[in-house]
Phi, psi and omega in degrees: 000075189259017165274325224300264168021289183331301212265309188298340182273308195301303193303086189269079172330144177192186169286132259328078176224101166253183164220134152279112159307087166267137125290088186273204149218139176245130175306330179301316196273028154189128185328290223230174209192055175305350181233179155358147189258328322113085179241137165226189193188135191232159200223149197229012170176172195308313181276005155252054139298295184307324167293338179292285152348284210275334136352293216284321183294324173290338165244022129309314177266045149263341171305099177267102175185148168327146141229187192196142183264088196226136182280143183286157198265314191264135191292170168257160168272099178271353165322326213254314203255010164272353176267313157313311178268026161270291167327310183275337173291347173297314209291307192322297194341295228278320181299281197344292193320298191282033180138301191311155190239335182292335179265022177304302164320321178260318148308306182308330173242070184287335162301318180268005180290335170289320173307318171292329159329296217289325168291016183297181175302288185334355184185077108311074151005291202206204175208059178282156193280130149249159177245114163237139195220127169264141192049091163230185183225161176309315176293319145339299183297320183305302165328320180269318173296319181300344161278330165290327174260037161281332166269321197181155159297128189258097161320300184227160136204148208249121182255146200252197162243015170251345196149251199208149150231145187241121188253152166224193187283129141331166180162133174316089194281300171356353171247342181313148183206090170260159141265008178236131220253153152226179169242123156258145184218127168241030146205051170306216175229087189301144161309153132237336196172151149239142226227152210268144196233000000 
């Protein structure tokens, strides 16, 4: 876990500031997805990063699938997504009441319906940037970073098994004038690893 140092400098934990820890499995690197496409976990300060890792690694290798390890770019708010998921547990309430049966399945699993909240956009900390540039080379990466801290602070940065992702500060990316082609996303997923499945 030679990441882990990286993610405790990178992760800034505060009172109700986490981050989510996804374990994915992506249909491309894999035919068939016998267990969750998806495990998540939220960490809630720097020492359970590593119980989180091996939380997740464990429960991937009940799997025979790909998975890929990935941290939210952005901290989360859960004050803002406990409010949220309040608002949507009135709407099951109020469908239940009239009738309804489908949301019987989401009172039964409310934890991870908070996990989902909580990556929503909406209750998102803050807004950092991912660059994520796929089929890329170093020297790629290196270019677009050296243009970016011309700009803004480049927080992290990560090799993928596709290319790179570089997260930075917000800043008026609309003036960036690169040869180096990425996707911005501003509230994506940094690579962290990939995990035996």
């Amino acid at each position: 876990m030679e990441y882990l140092p990286t993610l405790r400098e990178y992760c800034e934990f505060g009172p109700g500031r986490v981050y989510l820890l996804l374990a994915l499995a992506r249909s491309k690197e894999n035919d068939e997805v016998d267990g969750p496409s998806a495990i998540r976990t939220v960490v809630r300060e720097a020492d359970d990063l590593e119980p989180a890792v091996a939380e997740l690694d464990h429960a991937v290798s009940r799997f025979d699938a790909t998975y890929r390890l990935y941290l939210t770019v952005n901290a989360r708010d859960t004050q803002r997504a406990l409010f949220t998921l309040r608002r949507s547990m009135d709407d099951w309430l109020e469908a239940r009441l009239n009738g309804s049966t489908d949301v019987l399945r989401k009172f039964a699993r409310i934890d991870g319906e908070f996990e989902s909240t909580l990556q929503s956009d909406g209750c998102r900390d803050e807004t950092n940037f991912l660059f994520d540039l796929d089929d890329a080379t170093a020297a790629d990466a290196d270019a677009l970073e050296a243009e970016l801290r011309e700009r803004t602070t480049v927080r992290l940065r990560r090799a993928t098994p596709n290319g790179f992702h570089l997260v930075t500060d917000p800043f008026d990316y609309t003036a960036l004038d690169t040869e180096v082609e990425y996707e911005l996303k501003n509230d994506g997923l940094v690579f962290v690893a990939s995990l035996d499945g």
